[in-house]
C-alpha positions as CSV (number, residue, x, y, z in Angstrom):
1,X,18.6,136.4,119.7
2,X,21.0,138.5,118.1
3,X,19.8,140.8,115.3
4,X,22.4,142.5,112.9
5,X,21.0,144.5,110.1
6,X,24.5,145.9,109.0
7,X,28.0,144.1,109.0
8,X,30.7,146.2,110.5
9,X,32.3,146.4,107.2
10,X,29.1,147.5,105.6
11,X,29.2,150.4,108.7
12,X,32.1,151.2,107.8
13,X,31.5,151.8,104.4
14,X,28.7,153.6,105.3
15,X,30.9,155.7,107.8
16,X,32.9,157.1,104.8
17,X,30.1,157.4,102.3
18,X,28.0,159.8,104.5
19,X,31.2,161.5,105.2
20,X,31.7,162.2,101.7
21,X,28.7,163.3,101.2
22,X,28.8,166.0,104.1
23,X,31.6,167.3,102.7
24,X,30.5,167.5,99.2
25,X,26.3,168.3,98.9
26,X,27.0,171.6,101.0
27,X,29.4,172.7,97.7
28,X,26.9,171.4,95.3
29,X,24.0,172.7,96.5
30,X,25.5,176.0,97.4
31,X,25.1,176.6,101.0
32,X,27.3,179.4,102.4
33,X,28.1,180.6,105.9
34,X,28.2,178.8,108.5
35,X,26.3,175.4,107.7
36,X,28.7,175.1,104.8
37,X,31.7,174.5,107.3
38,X,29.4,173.0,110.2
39,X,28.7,170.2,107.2
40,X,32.3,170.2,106.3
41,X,33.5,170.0,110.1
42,X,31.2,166.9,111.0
43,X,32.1,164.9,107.6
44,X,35.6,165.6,108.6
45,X,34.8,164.1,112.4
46,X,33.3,160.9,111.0
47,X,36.6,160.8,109.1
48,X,38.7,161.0,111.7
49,X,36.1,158.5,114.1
50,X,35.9,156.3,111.4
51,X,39.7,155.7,111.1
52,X,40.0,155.8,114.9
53,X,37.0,153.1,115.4
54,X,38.6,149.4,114.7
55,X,36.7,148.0,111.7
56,X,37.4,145.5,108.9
57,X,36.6,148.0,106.5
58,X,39.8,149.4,106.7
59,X,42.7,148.1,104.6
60,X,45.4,148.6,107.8
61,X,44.6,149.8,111.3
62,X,45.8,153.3,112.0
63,X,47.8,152.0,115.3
64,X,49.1,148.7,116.7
């Protein structure tokens, strides 16, 4: 029995959602320092595994 609560393109939507949202709540809520850019770093790395990870979300693949 295969269960499948999210479709891949749903993940992948997902993927950049909570990567936008990394990137923007620290600004909005005002965190400084170093959790500022540790939230900034990781929403950047789901970025960058997002568009390395071959989904259907994406409009082109980044390679081949």
């Amino acid at each position: 029995m295969k269960l499948q609560f999210l479709t891949p393109a749903l993940h992948g939507v997902l993927d950049y959602v909570a990567a936008a949202a990394l990137i923007a709540l620290p600004f909005l809520l005002g965190f400084q320092g170093i959790e500022l850019w540790l939230s900034v770093a990781g929403g950047a790395g789901l970025i960058a595994y997002s568009l390395l990870v071959d989904r259907r979300a994406k409009r082109t693949p980044l390679w081949g």
